[in-house]
PDB file of N, CA, C and O in Angstrom:
ATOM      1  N   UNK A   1       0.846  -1.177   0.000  1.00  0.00           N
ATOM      2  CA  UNK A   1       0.000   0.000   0.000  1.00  0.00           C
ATOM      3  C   UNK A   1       0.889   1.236   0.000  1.00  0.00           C
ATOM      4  O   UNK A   1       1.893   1.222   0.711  1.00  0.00           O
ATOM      5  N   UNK A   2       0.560   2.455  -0.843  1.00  0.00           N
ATOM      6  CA  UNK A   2       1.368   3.237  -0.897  1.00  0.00           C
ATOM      7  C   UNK A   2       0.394   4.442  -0.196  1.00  0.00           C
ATOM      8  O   UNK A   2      -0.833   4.489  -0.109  1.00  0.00           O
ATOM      9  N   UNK A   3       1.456   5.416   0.280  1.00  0.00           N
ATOM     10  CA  UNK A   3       0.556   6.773   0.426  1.00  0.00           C
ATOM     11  C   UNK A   3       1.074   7.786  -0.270  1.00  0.00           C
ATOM     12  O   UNK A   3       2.267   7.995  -0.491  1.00  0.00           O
ATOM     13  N   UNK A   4       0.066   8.467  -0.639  1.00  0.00           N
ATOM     14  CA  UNK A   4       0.634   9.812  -1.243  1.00  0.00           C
ATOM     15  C   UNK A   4       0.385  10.817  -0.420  1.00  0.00           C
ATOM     16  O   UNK A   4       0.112  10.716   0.776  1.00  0.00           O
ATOM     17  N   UNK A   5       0.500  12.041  -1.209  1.00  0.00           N
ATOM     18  CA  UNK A   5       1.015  13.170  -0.059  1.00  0.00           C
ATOM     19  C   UNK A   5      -0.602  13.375   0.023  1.00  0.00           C
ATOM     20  O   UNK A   5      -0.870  14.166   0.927  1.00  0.00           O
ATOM     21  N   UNK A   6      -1.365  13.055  -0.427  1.00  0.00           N
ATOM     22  CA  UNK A   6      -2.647  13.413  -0.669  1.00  0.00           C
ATOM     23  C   UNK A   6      -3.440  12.591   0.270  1.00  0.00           C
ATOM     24  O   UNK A   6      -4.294  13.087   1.005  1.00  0.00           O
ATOM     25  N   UNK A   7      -3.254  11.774   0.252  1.00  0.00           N
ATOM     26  CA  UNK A   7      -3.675  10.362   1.438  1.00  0.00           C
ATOM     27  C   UNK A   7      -3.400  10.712   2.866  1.00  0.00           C
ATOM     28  O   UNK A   7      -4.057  10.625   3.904  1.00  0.00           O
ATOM     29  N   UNK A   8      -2.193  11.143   2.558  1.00  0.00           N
ATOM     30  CA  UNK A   8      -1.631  11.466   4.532  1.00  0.00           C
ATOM     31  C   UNK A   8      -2.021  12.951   4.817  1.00  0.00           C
ATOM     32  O   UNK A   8      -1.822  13.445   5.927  1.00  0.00           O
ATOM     33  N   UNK A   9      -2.662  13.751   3.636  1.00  0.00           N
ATOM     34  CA  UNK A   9      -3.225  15.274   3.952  1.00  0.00           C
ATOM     35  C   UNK A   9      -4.629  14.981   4.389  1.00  0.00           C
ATOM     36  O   UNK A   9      -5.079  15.698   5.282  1.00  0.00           O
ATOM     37  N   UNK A  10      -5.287  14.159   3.959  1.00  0.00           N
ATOM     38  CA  UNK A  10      -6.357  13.699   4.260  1.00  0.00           C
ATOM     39  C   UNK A  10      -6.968  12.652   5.613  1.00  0.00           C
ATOM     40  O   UNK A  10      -8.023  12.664   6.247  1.00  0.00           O
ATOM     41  N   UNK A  11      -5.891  11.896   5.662  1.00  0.00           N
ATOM     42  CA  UNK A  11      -5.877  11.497   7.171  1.00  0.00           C
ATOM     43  C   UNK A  11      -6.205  11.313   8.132  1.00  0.00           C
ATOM     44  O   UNK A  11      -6.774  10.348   8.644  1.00  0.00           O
ATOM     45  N   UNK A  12      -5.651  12.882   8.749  1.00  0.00           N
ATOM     46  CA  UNK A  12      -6.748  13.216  10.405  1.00  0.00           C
ATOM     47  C   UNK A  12      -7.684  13.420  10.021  1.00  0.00           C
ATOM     48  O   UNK A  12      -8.533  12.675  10.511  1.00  0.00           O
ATOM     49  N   UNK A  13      -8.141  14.255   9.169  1.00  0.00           N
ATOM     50  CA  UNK A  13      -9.615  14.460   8.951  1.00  0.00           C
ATOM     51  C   UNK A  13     -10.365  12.888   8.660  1.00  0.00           C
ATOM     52  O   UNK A  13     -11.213  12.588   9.501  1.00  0.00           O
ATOM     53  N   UNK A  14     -10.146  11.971   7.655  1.00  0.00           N
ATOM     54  CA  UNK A  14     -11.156  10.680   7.910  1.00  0.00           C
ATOM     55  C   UNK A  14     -10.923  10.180   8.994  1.00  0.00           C
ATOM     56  O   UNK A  14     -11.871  10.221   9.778  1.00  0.00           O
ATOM     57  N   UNK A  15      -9.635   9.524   9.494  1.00  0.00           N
ATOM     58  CA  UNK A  15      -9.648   8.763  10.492  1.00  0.00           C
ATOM     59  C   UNK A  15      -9.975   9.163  12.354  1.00  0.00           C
ATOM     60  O   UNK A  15      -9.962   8.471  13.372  1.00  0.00           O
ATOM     61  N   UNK A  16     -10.184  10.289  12.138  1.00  0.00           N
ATOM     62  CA  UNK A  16     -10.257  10.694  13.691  1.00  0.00           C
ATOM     63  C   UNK A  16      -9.520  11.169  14.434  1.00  0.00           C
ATOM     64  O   UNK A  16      -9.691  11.198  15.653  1.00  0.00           O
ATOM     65  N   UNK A  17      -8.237  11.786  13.619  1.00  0.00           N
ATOM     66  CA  UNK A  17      -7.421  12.457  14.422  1.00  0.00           C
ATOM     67  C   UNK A  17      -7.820  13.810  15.047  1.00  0.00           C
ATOM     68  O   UNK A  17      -7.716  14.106  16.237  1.00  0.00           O
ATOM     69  N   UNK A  18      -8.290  14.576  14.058  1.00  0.00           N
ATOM     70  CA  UNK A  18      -9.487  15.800  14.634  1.00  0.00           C
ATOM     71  C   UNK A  18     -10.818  15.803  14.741  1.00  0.00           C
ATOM     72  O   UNK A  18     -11.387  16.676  14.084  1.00  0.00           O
ATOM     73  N   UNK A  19     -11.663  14.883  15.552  1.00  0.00           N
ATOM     74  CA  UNK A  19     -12.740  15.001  15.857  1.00  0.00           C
ATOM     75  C   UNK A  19     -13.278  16.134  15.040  1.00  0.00           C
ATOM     76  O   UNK A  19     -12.708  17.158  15.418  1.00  0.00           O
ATOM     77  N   UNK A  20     -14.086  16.376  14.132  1.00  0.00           N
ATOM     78  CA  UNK A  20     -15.174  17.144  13.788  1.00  0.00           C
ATOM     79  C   UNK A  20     -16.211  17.591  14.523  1.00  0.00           C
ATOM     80  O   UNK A  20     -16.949  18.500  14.143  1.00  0.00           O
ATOM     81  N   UNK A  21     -16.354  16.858  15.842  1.00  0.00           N
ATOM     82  CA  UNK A  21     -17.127  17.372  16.708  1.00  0.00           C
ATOM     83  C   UNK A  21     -16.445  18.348  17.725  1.00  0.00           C
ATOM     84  O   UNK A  21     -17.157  18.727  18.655  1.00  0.00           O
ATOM     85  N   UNK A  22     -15.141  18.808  17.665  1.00  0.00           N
ATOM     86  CA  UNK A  22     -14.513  19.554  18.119  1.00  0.00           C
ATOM     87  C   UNK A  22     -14.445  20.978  17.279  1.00  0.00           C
ATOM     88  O   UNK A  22     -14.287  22.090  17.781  1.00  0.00           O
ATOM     89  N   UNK A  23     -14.564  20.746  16.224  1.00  0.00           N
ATOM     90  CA  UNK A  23     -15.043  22.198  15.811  1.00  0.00           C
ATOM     91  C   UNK A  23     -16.476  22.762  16.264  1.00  0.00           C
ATOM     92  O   UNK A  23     -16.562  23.900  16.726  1.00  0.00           O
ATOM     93  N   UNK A  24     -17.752  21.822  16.098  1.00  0.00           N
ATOM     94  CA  UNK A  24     -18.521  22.543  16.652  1.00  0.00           C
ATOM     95  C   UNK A  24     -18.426  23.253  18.272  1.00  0.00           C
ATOM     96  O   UNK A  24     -19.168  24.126  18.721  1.00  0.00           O
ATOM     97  N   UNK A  25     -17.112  22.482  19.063  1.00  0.00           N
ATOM     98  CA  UNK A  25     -17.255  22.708  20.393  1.00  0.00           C
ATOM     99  C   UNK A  25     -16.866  24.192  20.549  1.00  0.00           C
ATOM    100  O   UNK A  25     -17.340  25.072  21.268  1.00  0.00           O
ATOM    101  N   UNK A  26     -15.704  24.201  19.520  1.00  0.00           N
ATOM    102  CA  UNK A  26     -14.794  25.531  19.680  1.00  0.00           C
ATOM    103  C   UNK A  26     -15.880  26.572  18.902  1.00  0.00           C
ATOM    104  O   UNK A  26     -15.983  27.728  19.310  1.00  0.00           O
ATOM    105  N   UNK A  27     -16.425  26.244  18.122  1.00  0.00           N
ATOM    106  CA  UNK A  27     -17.500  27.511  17.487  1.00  0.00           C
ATOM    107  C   UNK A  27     -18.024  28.021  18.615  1.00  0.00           C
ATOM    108  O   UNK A  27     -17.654  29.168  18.865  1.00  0.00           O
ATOM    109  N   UNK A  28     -19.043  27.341  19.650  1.00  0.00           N
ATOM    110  CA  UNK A  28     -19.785  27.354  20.584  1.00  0.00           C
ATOM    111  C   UNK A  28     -18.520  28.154  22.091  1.00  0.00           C
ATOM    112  O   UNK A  28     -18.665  28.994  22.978  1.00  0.00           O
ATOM    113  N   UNK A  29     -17.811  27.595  21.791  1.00  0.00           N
ATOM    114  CA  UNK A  29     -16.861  28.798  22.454  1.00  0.00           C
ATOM    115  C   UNK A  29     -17.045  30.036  21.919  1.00  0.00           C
ATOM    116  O   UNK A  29     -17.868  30.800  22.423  1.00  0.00           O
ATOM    117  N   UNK A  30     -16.401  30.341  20.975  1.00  0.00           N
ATOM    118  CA  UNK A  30     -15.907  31.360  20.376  1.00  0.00           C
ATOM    119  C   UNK A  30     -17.512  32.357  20.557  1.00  0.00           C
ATOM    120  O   UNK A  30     -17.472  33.514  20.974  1.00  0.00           O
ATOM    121  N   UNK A  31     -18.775  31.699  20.185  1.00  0.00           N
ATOM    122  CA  UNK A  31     -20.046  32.321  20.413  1.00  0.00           C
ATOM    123  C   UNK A  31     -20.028  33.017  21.495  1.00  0.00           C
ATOM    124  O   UNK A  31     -20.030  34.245  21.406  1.00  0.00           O
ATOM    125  N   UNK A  32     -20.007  32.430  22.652  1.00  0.00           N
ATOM    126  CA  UNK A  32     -19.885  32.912  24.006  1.00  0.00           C
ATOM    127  C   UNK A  32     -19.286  33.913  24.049  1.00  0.00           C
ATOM    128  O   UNK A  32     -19.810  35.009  23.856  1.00  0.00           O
ATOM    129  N   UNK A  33     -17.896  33.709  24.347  1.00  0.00           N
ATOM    130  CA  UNK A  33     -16.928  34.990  24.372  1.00  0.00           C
ATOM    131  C   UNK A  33     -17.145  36.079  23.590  1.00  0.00           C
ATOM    132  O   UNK A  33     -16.891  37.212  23.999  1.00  0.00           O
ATOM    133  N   UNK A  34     -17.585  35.862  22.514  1.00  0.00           N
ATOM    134  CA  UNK A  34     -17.389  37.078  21.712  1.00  0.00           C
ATOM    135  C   UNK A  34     -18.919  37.606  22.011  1.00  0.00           C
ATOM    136  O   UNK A  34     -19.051  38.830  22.024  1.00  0.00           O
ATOM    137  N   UNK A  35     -20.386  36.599  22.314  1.00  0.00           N
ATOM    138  CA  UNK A  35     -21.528  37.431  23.316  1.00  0.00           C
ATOM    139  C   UNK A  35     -20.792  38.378  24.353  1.00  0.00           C
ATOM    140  O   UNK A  35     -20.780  39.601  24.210  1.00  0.00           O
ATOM    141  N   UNK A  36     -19.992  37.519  25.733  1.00  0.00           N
ATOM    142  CA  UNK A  36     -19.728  38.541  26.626  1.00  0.00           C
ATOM    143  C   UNK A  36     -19.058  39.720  26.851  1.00  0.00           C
ATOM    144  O   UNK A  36     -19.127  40.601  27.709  1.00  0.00           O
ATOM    145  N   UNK A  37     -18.346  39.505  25.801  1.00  0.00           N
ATOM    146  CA  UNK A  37     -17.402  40.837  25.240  1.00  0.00           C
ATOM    147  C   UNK A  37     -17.641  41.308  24.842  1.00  0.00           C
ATOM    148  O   UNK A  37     -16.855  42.254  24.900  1.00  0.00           O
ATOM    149  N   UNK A  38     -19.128  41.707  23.638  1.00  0.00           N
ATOM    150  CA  UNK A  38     -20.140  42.876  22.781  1.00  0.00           C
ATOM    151  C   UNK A  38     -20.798  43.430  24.203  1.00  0.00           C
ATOM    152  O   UNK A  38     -21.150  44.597  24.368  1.00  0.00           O
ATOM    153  N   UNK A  39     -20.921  42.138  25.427  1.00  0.00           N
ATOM    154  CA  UNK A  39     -21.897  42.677  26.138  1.00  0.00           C
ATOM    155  C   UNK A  39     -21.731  43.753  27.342  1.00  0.00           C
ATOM    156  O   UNK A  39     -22.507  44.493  27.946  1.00  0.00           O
ATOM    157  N   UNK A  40     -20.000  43.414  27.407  1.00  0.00           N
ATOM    158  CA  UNK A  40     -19.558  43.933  28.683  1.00  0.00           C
ATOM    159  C   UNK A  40     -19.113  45.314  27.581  1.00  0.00           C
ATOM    160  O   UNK A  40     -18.910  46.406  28.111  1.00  0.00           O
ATOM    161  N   UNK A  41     -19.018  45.209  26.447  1.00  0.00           N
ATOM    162  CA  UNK A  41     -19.158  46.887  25.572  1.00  0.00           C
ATOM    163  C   UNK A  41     -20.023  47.664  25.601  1.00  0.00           C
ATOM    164  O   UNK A  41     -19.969  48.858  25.892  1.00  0.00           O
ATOM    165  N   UNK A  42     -21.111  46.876  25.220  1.00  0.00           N
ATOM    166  CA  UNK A  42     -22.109  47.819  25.019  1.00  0.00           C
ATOM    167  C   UNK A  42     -23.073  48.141  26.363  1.00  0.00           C
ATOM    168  O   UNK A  42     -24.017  48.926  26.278  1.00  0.00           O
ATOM    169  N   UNK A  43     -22.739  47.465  27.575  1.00  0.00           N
ATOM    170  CA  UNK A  43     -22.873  47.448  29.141  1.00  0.00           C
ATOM    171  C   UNK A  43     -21.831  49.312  29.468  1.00  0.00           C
ATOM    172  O   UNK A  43     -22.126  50.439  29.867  1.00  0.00           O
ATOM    173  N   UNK A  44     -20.849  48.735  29.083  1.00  0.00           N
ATOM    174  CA  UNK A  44     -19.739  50.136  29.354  1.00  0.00           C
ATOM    175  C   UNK A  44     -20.400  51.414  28.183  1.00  0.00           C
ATOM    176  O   UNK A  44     -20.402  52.571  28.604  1.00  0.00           O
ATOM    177  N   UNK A  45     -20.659  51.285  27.493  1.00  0.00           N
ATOM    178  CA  UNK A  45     -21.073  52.381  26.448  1.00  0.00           C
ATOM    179  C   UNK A  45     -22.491  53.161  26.640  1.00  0.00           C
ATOM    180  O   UNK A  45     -22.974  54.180  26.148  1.00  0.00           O
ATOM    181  N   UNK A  46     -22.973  52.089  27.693  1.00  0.00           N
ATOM    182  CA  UNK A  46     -24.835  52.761  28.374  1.00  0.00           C
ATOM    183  C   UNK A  46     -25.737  52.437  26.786  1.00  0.00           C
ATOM    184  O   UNK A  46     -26.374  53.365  26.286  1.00  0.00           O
ATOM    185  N   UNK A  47     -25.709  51.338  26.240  1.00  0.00           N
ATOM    186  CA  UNK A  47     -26.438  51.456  25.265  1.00  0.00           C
ATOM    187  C   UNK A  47     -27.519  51.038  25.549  1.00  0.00           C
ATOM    188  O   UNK A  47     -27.539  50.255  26.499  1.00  0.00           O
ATOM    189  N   UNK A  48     -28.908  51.384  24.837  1.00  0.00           N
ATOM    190  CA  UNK A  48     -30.190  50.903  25.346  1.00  0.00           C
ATOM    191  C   UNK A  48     -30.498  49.435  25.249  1.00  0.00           C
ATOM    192  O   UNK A  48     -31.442  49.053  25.940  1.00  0.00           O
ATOM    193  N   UNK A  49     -30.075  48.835  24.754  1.00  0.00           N
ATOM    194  CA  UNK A  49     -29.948  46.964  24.655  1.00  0.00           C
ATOM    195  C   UNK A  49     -28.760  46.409  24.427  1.00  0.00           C
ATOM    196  O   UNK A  49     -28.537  46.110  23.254  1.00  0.00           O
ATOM    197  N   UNK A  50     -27.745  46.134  25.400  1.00  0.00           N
ATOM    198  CA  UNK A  50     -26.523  45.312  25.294  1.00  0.00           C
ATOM    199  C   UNK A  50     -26.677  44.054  25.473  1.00  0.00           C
ATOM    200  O   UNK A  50     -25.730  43.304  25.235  1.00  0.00           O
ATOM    201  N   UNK A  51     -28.045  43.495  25.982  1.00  0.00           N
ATOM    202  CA  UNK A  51     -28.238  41.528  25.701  1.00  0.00           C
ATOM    203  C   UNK A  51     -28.619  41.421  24.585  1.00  0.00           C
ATOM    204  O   UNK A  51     -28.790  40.275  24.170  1.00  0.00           O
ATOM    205  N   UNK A  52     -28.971  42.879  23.437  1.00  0.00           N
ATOM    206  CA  UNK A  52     -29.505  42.014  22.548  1.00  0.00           C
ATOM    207  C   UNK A  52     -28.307  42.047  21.406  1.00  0.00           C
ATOM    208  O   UNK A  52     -28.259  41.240  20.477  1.00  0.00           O
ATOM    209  N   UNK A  53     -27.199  43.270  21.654  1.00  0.00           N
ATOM    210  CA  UNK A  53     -26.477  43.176  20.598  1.00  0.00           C
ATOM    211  C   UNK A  53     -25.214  42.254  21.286  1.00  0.00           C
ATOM    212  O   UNK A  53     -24.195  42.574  20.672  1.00  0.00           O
ATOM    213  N   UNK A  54     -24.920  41.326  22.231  1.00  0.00           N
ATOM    214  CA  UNK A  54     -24.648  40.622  22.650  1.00  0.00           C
ATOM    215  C   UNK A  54     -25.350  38.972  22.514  1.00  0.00           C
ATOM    216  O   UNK A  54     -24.767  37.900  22.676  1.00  0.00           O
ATOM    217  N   UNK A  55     -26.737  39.214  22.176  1.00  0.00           N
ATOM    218  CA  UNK A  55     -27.088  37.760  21.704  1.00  0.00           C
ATOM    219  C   UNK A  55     -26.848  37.962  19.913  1.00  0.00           C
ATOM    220  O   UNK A  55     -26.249  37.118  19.247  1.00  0.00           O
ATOM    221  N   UNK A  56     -27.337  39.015  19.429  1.00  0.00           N
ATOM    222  CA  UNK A  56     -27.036  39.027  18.319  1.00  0.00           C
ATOM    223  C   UNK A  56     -25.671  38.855  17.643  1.00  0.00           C
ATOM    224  O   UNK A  56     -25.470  38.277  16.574  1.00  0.00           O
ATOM    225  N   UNK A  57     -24.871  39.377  18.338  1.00  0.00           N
ATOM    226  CA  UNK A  57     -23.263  38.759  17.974  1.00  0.00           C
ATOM    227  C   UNK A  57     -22.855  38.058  18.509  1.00  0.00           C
ATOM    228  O   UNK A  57     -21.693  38.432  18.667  1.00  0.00           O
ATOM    229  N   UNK A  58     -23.081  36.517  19.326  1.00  0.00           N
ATOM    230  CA  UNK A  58     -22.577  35.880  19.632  1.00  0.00           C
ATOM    231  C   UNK A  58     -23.952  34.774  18.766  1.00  0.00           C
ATOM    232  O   UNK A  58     -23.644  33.608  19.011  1.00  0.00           O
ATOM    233  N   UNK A  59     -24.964  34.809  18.099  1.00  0.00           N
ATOM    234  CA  UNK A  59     -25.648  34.036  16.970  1.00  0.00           C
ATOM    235  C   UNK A  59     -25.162  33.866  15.686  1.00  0.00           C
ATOM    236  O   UNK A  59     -24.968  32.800  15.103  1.00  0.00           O
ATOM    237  N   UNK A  60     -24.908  35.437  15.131  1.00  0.00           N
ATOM    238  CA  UNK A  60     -24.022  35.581  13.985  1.00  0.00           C
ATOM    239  C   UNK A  60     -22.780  34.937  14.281  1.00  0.00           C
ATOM    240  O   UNK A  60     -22.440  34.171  13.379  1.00  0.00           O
ATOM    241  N   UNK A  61     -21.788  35.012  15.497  1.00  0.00           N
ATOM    242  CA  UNK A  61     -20.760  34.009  15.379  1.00  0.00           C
ATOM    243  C   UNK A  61     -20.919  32.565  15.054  1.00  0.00           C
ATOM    244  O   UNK A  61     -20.344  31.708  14.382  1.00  0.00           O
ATOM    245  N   UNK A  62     -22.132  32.699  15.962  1.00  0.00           N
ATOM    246  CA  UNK A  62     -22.621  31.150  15.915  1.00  0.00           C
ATOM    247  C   UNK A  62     -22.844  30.201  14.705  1.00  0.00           C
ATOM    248  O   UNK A  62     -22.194  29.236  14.302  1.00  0.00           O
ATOM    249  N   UNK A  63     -23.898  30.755  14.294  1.00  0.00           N
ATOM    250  CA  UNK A  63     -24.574  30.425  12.663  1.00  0.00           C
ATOM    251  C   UNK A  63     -23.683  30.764  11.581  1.00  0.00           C
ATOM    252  O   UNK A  63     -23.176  29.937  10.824  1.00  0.00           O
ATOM    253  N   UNK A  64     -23.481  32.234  11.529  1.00  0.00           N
ATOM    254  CA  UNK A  64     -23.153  32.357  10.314  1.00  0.00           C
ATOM    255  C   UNK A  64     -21.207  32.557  10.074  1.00  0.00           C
ATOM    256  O   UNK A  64     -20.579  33.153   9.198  1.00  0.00           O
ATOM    257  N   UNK A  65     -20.711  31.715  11.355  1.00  0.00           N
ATOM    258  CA  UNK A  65     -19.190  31.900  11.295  1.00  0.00           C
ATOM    259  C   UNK A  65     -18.648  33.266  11.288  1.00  0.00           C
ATOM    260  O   UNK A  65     -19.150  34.179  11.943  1.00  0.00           O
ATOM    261  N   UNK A  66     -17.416  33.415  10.392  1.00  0.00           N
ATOM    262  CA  UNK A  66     -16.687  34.505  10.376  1.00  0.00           C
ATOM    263  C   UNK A  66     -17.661  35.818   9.512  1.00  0.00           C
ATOM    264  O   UNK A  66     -17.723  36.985   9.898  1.00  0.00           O
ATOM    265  N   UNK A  67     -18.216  35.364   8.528  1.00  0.00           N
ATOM    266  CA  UNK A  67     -18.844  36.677   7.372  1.00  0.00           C
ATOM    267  C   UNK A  67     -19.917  37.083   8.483  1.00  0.00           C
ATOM    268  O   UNK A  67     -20.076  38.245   8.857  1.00  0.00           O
ATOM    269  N   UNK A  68     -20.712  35.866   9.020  1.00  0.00           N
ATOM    270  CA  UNK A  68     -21.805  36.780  10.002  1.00  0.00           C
ATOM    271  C   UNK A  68     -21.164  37.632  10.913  1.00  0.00           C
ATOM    272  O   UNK A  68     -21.434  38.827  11.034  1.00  0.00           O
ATOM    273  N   UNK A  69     -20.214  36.949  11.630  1.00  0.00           N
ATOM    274  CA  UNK A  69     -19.545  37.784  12.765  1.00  0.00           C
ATOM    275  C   UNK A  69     -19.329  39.279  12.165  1.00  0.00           C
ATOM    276  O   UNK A  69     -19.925  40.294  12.527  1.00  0.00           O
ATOM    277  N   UNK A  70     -17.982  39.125  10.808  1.00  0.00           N
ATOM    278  CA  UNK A  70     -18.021  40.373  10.461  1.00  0.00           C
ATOM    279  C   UNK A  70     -18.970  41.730  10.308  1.00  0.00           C
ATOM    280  O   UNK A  70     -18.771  42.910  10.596  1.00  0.00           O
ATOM    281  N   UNK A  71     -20.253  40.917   9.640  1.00  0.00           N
ATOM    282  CA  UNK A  71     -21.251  41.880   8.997  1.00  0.00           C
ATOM    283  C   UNK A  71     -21.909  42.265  10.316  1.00  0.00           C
ATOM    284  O   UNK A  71     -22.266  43.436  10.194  1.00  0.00           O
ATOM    285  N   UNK A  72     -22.214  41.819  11.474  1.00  0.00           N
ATOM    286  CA  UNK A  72     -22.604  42.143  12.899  1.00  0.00           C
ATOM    287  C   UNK A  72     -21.968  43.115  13.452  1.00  0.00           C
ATOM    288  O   UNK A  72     -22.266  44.184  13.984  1.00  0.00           O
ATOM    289  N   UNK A  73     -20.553  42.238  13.101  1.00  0.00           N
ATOM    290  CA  UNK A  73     -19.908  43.267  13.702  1.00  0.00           C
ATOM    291  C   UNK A  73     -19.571  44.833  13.277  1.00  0.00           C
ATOM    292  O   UNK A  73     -19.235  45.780  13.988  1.00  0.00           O
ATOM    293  N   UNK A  74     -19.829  44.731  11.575  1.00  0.00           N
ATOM    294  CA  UNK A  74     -19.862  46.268  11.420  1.00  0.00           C
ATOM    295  C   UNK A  74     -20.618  47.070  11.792  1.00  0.00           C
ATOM    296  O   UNK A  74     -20.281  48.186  12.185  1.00  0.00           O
ATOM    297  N   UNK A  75     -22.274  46.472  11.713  1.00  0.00           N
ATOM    298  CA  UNK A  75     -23.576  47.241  11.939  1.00  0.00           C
ATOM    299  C   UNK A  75     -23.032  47.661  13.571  1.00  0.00           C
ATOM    300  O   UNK A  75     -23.027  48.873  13.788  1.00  0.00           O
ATOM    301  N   UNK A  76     -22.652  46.906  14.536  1.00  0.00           N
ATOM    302  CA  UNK A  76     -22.173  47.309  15.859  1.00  0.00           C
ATOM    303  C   UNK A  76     -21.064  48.607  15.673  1.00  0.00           C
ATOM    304  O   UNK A  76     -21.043  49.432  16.587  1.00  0.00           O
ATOM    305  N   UNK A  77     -20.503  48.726  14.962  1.00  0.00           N
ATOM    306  CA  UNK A  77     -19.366  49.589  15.323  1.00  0.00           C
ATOM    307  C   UNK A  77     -20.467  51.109  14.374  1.00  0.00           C
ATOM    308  O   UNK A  77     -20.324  52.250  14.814  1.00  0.00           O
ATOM    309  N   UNK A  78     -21.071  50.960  13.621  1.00  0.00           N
ATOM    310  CA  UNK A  78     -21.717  51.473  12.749  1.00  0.00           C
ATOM    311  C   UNK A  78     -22.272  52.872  13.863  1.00  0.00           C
ATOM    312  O   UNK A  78     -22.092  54.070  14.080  1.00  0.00           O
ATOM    313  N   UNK A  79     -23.146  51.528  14.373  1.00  0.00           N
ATOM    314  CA  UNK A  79     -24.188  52.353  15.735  1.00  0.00           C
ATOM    315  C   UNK A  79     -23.535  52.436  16.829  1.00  0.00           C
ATOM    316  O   UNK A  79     -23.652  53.586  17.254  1.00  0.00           O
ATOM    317  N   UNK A  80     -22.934  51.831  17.472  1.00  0.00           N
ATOM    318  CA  UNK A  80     -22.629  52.252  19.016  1.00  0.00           C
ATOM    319  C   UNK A  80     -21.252  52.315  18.990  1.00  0.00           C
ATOM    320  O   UNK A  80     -20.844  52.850  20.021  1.00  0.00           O
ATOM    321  N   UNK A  81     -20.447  52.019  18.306  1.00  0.00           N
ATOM    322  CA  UNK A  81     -18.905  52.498  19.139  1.00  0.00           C
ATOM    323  C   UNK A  81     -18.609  54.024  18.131  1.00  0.00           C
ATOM    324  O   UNK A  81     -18.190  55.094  18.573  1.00  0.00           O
ATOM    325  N   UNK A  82     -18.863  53.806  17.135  1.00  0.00           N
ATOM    326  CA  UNK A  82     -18.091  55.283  16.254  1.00  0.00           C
ATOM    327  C   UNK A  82     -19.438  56.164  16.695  1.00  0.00           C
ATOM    328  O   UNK A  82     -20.628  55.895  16.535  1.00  0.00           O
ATOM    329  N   UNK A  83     -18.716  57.465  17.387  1.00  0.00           N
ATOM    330  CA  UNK A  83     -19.892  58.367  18.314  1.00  0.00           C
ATOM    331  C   UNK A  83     -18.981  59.499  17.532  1.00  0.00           C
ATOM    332  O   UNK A  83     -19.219  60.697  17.686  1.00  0.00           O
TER     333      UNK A  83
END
């Protein structure tokens, strides 16, 4: 049996070296943190709803990965941080 470089790039991913269920774990991190950190902003900034732009950017992390995060995250800087 031979391997190619293509076989052993492929690898961890079939055989189980990186759990795939470990990315969803770390997404579900990354959700969180980046909720409590919009929240403890927009908490410090006196904005009139910081759970919601705190659930809202830690969903967009959630769901829609990095492009949601981004696009959240502009409308956030849009409205409440550039004063």
């Amino acid at each position: 049996m031979t391997v190619t470089v293509a076989t052993a790039a492929a690898l961890p991913l079939q055989f189980g070296f990186l759990d795939p269920g470990i990315f969803g774990v770390l997404n579900v991190i990354v959700a969180v943190v980046v909720g409590y950190f919009t929240y403890q902003d927009a908490k410090g900034r006196r904005t009139d709803s910081p759970k919601l732009w705190a659930g809202g950017m830690a969903l967009a992390s959630l769901l829609l990965n990095l492009l949601g995060f981004l696009l959240v995250f502009v409308v956030y800087y849009v409205v409440v941080i550039r004063d």
